[in-house]
VEXDO-417412 format. One line per 3 residues: number of its first residue (from 1); for each residue z, y, x of N, C-alpha, C. Coordinates in nm, 2 decimals. Atoms other than C-alpha are relative to their C-alpha. Example, Ala and Ser with C-alpha at 12.3 -4.5 7.8 and 13.67 -1.06 7.14 Angstrom:
VEXDO-417412
1) 0.00,-0.12,0.09,0.78,-0.45,1.23,0.00,0.12,0.09; 0.00,-0.11,-0.09,0.71,-0.11,1.37,0.08,0.11,-0.08
//
This chain:
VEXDO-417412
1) -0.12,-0.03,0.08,-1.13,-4.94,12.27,0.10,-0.10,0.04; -0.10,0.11,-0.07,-0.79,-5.08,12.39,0.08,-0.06,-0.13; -0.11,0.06,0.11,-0.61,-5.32,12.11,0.15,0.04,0.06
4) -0.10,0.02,-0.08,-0.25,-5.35,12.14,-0.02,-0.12,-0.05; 0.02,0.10,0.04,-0.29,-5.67,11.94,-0.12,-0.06,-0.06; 0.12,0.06,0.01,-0.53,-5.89,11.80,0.08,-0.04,-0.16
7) -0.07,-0.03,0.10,-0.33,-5.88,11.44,-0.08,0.07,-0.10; 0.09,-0.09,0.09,-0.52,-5.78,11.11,0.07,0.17,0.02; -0.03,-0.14,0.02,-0.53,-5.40,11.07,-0.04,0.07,-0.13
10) 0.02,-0.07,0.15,-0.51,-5.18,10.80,0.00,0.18,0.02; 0.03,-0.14,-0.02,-0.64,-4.79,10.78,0.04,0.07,-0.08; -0.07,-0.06,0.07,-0.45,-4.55,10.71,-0.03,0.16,0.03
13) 0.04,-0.17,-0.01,-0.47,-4.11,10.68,0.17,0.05,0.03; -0.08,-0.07,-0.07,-0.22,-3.92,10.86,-0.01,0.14,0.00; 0.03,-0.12,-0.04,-0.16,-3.57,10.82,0.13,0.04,0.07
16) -0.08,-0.05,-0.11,0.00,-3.42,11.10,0.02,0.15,0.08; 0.01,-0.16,-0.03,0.07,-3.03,11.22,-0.12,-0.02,0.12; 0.09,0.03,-0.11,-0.19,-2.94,11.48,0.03,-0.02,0.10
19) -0.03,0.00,-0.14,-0.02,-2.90,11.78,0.07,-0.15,0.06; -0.08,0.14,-0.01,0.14,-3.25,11.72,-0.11,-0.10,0.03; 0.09,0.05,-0.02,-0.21,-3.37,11.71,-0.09,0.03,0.15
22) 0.00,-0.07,-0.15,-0.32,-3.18,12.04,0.10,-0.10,0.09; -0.09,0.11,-0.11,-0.02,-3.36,12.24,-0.06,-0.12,-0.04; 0.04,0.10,0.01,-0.12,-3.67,12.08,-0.16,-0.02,0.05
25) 0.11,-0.05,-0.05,-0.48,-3.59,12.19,-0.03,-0.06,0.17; -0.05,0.01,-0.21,-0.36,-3.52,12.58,0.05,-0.14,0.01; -0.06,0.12,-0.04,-0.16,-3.79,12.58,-0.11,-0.17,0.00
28) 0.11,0.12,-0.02,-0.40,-4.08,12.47,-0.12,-0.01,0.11; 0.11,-0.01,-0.08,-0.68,-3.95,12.69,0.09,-0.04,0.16; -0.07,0.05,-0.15,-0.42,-3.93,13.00,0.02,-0.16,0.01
31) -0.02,0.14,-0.02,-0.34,-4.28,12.92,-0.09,-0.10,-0.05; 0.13,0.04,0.05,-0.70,-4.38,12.83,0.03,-0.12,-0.11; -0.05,0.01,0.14,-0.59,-4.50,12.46,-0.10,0.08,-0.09
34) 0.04,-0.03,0.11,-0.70,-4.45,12.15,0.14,0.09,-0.08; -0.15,-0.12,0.08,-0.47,-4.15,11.90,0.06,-0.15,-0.13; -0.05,0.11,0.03,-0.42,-4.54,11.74,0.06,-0.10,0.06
37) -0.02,0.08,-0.14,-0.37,-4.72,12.03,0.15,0.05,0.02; -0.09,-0.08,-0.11,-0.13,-4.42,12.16,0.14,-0.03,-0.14; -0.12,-0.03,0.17,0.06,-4.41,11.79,0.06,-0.18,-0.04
40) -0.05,0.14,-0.03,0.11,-4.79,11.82,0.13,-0.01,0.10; -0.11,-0.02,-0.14,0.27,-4.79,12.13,0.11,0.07,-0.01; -0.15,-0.10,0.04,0.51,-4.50,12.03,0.07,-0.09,-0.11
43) -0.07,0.04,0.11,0.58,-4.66,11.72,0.07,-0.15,0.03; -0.04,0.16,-0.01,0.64,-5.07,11.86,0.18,0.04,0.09; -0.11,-0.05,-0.09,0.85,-4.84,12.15,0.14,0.00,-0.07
46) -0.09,-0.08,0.05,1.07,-4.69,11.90,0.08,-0.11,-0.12; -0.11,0.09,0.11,1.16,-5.02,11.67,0.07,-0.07,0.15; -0.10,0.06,-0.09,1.23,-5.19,12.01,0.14,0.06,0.02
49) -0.07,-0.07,-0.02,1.47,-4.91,12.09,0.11,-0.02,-0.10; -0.07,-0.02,0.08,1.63,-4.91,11.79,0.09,-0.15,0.00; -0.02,0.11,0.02,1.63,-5.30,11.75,0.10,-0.06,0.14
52) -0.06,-0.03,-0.12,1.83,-5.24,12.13,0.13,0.05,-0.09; -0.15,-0.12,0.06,2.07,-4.99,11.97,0.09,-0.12,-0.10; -0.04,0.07,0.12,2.11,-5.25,11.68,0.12,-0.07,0.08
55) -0.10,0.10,-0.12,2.23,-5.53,11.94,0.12,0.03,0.05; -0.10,-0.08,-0.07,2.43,-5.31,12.12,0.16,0.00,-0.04; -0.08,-0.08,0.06,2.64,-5.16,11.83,0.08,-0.19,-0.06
58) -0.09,0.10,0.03,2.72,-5.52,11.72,0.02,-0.09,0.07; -0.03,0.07,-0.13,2.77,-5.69,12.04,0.18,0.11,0.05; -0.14,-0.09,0.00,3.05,-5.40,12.06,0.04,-0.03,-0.18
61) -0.05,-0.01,0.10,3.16,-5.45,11.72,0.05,-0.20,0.00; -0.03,0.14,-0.06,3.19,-5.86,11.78,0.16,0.02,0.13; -0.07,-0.01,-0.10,3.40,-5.79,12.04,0.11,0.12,-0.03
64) -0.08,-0.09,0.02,3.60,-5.53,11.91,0.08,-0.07,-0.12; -0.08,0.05,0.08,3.71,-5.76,11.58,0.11,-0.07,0.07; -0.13,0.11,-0.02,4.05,-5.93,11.57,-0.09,-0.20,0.03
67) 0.02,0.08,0.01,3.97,-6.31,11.63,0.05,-0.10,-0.13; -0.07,0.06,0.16,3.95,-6.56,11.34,0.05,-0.11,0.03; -0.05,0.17,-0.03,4.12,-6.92,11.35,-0.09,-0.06,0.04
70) 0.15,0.09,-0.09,3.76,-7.09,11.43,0.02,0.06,0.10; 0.07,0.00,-0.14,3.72,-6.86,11.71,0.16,-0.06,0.11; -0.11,0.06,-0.02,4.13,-6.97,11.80,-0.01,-0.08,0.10
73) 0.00,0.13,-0.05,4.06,-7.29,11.79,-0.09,0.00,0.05; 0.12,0.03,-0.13,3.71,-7.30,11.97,0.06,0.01,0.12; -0.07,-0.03,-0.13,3.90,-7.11,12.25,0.04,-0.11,0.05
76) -0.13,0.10,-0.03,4.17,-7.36,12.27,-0.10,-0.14,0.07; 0.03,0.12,0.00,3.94,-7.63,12.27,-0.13,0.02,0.11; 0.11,-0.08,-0.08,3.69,-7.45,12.52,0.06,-0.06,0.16
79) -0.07,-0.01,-0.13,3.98,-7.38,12.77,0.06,-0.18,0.03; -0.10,0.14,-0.05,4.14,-7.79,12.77,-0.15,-0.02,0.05; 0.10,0.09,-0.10,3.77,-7.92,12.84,0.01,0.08,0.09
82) 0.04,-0.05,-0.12,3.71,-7.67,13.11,0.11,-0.03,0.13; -0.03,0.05,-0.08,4.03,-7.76,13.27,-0.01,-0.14,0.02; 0.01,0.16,-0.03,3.92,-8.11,13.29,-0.08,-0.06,0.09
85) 0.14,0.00,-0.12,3.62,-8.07,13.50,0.04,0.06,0.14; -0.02,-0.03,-0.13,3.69,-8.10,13.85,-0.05,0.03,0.11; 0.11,-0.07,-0.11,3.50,-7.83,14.04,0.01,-0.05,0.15
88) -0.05,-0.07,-0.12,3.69,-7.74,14.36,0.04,-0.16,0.08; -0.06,0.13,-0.11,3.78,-8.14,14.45,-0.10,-0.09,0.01; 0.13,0.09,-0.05,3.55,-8.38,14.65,0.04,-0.12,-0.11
91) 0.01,0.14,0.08,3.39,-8.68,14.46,0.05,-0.10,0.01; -0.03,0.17,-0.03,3.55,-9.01,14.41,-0.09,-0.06,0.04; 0.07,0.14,-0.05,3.43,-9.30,14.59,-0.01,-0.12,-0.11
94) 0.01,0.09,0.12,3.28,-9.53,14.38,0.03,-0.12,0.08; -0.02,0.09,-0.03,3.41,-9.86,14.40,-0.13,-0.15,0.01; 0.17,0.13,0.00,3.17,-10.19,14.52,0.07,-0.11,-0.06
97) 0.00,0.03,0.02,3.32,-10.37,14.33,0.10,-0.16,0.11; -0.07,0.07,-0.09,3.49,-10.61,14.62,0.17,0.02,0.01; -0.17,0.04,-0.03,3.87,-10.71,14.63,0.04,-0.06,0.12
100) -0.08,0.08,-0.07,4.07,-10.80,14.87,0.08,-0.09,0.00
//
């Protein structure tokens, strides 16, 4: 019998039409699974999916708000460090300390 986890389990009764039971049947045997095993897996699938969709919708919704004064000022204060760092020009020579 294949776990998906090693996580207490708890037993539960399912009633289900037959033919929904049949696919579920085919399916676990094709994928040498248990109709627990197989009902896991659909079910972990389908929060990930969602828990995707979630992200998604407010990664577009972040980005689709007006900006607030914090995010302003972070900007502001984002863009002066970044111009300060000087990629594109060779390193200063460090000095030995010797005068002429």
């Amino acid at each position: 019998m294949h776990r998906m986890s090693h996580t207490a389990r708890a037993r539960i009764t399912l009633s289900l039409p037959s033919d929904l039971v049949r696919r579920l049947d085919a399916r676990s045997a094709l994928e040498g699974v248990t109709r627990s095993g197989l009902v896991e897996r659909l079910l972990t699938a389908k929060e990930r999916s969602a828990a995707q969709r979630e992200l998604e919708a407010n990664v577009v919704a972040y980005y689709a708000a007006e900006p607030s004064e914090d995010d302003e000022a972070l900007s502001a204060g984002l863009n002066r460090a970044a111009r300060s760092i000087r990629v594109d020009e060779a390193p200063r020579k460090k000095r030995t300390g010797k005068r002429a």
